[in-house]
mmCIF file of the N, C-alpha and C atoms, coordinates in Angstrom:
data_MODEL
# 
_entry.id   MODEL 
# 
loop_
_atom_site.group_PDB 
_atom_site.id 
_atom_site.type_symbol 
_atom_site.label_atom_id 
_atom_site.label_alt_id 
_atom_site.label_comp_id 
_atom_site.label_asym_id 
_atom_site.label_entity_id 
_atom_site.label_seq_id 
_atom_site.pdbx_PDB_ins_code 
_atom_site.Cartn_x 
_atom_site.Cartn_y 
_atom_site.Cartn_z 
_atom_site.occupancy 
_atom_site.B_iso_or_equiv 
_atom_site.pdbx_formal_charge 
_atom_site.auth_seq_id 
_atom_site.auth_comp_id 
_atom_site.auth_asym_id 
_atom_site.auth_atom_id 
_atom_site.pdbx_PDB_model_num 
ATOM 1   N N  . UNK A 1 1  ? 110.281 94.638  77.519  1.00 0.00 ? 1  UNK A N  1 
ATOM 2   C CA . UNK A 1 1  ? 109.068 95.272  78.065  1.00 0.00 ? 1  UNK A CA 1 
ATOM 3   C C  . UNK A 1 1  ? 109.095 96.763  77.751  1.00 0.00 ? 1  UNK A C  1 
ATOM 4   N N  . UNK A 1 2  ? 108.265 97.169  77.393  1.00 0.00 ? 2  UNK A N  1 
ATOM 5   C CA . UNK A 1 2  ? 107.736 98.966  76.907  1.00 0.00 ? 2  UNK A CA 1 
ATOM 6   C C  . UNK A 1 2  ? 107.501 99.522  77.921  1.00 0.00 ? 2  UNK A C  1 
ATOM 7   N N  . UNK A 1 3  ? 106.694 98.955  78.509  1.00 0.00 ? 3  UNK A N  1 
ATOM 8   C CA . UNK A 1 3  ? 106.273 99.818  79.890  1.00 0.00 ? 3  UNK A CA 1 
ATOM 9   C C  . UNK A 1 3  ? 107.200 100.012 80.956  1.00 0.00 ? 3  UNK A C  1 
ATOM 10  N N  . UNK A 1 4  ? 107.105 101.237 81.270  1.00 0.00 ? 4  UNK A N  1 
ATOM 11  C CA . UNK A 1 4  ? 108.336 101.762 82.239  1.00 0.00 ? 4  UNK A CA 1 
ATOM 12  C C  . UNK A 1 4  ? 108.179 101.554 83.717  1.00 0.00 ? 4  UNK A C  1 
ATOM 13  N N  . UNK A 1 5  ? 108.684 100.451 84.267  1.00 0.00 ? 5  UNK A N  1 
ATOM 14  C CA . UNK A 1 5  ? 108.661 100.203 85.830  1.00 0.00 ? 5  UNK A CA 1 
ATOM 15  C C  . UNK A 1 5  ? 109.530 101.173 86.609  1.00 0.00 ? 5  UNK A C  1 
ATOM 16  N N  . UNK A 1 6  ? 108.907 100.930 87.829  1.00 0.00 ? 6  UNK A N  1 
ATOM 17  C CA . UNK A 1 6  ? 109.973 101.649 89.077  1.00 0.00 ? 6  UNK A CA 1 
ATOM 18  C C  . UNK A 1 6  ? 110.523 100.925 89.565  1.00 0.00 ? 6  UNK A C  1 
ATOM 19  N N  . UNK A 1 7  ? 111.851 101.176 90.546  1.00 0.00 ? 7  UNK A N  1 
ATOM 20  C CA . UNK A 1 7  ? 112.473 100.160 91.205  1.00 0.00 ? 7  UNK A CA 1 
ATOM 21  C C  . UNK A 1 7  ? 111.965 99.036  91.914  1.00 0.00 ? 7  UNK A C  1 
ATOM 22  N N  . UNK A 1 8  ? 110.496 98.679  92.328  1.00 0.00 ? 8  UNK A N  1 
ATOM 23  C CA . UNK A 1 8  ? 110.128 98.231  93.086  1.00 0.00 ? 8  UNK A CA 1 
ATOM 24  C C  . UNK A 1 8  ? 108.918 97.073  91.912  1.00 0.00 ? 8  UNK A C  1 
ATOM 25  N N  . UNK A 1 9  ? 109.324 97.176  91.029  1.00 0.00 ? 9  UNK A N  1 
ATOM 26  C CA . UNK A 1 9  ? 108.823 96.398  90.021  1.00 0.00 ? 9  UNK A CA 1 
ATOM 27  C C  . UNK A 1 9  ? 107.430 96.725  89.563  1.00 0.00 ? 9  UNK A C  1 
ATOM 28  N N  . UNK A 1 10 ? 106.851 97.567  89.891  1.00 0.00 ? 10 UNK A N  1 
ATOM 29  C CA . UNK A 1 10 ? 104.937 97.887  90.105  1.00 0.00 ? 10 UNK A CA 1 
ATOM 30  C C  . UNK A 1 10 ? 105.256 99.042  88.492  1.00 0.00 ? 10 UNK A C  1 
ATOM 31  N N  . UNK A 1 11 ? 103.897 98.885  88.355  1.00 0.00 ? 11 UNK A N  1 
ATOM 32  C CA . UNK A 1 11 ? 103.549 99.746  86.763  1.00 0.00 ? 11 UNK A CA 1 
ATOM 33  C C  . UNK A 1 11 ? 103.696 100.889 87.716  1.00 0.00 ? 11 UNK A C  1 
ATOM 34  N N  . UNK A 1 12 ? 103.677 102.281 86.858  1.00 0.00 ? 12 UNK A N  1 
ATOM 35  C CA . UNK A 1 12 ? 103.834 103.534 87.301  1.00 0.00 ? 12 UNK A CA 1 
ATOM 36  C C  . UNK A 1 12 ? 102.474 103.964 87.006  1.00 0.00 ? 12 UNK A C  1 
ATOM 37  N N  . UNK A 1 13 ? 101.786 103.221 86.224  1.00 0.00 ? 13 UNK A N  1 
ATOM 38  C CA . UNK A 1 13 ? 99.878  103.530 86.145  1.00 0.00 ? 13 UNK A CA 1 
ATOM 39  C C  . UNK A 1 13 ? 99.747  103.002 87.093  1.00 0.00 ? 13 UNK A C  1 
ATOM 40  N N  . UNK A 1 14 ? 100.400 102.402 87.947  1.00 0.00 ? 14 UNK A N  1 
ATOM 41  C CA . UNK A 1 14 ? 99.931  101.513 89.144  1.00 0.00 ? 14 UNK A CA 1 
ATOM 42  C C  . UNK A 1 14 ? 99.712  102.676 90.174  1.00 0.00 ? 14 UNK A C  1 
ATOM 43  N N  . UNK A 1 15 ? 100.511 103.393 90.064  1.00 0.00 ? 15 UNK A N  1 
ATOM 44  C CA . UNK A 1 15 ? 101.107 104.174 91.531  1.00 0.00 ? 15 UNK A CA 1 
ATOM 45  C C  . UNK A 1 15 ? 100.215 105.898 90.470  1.00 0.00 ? 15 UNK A C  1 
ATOM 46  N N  . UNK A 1 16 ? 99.584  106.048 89.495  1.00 0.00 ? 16 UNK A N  1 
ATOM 47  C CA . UNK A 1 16 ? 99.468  107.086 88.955  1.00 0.00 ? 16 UNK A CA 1 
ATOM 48  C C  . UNK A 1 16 ? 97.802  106.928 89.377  1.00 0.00 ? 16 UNK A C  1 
ATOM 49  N N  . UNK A 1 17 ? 97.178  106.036 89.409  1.00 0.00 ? 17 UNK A N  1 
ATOM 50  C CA . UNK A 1 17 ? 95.838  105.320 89.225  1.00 0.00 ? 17 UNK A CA 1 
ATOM 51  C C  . UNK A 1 17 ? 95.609  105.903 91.307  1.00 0.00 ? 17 UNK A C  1 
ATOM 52  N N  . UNK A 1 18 ? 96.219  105.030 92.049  1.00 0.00 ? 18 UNK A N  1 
ATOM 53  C CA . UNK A 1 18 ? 96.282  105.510 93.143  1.00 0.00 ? 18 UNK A CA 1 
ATOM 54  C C  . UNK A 1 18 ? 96.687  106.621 93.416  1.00 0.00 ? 18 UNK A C  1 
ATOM 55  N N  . UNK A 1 19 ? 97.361  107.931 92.667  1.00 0.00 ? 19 UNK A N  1 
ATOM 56  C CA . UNK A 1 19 ? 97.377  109.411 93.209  1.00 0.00 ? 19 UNK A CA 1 
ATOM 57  C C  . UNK A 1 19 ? 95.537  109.818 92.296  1.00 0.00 ? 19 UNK A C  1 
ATOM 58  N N  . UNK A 1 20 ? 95.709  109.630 91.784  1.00 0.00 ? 20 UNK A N  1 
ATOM 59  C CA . UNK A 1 20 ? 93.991  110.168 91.377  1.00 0.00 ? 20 UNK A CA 1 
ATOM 60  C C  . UNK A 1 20 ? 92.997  109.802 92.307  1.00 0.00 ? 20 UNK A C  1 
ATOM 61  N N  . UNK A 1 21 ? 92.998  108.565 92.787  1.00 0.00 ? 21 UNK A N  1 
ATOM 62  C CA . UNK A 1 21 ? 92.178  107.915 93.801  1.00 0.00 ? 21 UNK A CA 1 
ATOM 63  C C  . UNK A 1 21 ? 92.145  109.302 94.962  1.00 0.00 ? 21 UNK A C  1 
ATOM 64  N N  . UNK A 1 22 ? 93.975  109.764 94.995  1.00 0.00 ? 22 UNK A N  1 
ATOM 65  C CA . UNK A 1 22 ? 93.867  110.041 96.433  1.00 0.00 ? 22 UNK A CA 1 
ATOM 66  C C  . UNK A 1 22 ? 93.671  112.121 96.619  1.00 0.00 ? 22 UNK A C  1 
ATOM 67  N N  . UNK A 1 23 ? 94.149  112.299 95.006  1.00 0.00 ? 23 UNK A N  1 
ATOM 68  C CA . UNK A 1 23 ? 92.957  113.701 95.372  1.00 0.00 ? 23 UNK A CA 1 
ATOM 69  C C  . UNK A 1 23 ? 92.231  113.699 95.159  1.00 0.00 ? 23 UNK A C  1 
ATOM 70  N N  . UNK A 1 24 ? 90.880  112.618 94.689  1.00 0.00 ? 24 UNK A N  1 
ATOM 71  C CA . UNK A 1 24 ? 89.579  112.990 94.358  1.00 0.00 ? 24 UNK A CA 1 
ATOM 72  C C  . UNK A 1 24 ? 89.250  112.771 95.808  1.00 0.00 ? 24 UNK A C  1 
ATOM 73  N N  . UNK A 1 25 ? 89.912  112.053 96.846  1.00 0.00 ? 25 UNK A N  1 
ATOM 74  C CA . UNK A 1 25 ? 89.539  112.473 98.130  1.00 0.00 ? 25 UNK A CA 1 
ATOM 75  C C  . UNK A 1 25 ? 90.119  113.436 98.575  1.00 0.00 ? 25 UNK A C  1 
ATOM 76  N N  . UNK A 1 26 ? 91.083  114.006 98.551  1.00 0.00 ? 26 UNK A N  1 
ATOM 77  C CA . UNK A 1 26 ? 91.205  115.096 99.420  1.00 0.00 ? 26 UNK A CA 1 
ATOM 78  C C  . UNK A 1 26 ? 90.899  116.604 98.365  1.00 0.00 ? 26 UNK A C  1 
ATOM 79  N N  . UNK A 1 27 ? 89.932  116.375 97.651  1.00 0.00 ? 27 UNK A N  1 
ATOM 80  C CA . UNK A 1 27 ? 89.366  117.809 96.764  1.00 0.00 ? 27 UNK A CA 1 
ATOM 81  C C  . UNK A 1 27 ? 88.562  117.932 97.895  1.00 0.00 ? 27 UNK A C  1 
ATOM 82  N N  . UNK A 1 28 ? 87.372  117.837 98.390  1.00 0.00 ? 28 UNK A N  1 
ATOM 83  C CA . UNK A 1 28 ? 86.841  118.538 99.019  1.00 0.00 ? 28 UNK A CA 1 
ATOM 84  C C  . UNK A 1 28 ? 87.475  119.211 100.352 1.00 0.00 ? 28 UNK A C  1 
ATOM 85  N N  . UNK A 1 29 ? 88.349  118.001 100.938 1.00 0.00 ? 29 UNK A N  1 
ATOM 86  C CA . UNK A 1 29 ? 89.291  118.825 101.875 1.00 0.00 ? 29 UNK A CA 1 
ATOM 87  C C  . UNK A 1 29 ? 89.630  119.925 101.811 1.00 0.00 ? 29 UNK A C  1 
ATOM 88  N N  . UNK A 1 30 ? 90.808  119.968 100.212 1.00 0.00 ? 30 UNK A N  1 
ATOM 89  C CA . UNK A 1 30 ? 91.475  121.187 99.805  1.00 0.00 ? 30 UNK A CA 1 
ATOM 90  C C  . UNK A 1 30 ? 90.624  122.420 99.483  1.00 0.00 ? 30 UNK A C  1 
ATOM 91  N N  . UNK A 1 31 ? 89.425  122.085 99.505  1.00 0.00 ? 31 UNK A N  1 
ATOM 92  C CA . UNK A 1 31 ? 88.146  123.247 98.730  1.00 0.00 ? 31 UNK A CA 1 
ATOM 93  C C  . UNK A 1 31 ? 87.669  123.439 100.120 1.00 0.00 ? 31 UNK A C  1 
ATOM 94  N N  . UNK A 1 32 ? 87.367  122.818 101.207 1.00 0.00 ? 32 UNK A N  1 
ATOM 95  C CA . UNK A 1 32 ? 86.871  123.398 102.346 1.00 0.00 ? 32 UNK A CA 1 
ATOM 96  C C  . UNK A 1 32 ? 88.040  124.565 102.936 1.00 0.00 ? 32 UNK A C  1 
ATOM 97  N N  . UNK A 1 33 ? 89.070  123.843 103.427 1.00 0.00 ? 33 UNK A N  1 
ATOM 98  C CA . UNK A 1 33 ? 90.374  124.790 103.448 1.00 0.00 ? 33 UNK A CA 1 
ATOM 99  C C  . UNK A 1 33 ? 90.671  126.116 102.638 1.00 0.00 ? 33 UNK A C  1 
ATOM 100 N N  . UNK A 1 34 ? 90.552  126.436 101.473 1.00 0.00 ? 34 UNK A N  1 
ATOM 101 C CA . UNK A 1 34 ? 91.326  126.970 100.704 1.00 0.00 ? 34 UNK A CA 1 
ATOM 102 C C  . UNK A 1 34 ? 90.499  127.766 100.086 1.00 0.00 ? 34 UNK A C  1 
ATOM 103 N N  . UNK A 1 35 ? 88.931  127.255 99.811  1.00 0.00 ? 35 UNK A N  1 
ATOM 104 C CA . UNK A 1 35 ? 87.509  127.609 98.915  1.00 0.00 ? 35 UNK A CA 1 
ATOM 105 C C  . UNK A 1 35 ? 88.198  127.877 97.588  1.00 0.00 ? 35 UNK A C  1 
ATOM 106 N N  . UNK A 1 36 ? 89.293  126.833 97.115  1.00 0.00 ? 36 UNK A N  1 
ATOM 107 C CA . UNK A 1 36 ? 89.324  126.577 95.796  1.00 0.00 ? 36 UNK A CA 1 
ATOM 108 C C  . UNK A 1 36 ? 89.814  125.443 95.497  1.00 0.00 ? 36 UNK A C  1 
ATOM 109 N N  . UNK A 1 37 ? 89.000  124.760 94.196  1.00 0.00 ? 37 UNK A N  1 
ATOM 110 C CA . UNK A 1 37 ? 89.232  123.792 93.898  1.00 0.00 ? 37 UNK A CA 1 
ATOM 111 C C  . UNK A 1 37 ? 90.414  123.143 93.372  1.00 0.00 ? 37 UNK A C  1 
ATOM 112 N N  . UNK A 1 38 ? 91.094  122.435 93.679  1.00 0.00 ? 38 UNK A N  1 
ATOM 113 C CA . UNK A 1 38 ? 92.472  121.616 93.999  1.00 0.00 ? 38 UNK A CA 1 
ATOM 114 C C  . UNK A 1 38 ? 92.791  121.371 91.703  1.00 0.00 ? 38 UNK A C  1 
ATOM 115 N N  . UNK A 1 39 ? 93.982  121.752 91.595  1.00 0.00 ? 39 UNK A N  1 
ATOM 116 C CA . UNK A 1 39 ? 93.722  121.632 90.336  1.00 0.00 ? 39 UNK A CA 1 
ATOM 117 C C  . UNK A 1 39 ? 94.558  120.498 89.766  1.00 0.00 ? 39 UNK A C  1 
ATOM 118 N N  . UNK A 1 40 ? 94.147  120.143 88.729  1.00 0.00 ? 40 UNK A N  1 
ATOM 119 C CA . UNK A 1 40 ? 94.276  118.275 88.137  1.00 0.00 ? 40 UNK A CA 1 
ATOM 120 C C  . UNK A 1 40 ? 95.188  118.219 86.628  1.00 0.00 ? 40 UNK A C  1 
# 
């Protein structure tokens, strides 16, 4: 296999796919807080 797992057997696009998910929610958070946009 090519693709590089973590210990827990899951793709690392698996777990990369869900951090994008989770600052495109907390950008506006970080931009209300901070009045700058969270950088990517």
């Amino acid at each position: 296999a090519d693709e590089v797992y973590d210990p827990y057997g899951a793709p690392i696009t698996f777990f990369r796919s869900i951090g994008d998910e989770i600052n495109q929610a907390l950008d506006p958070v970080v931009t209300a807080l901070t009045g700058v946009r969270a950088p990517h």
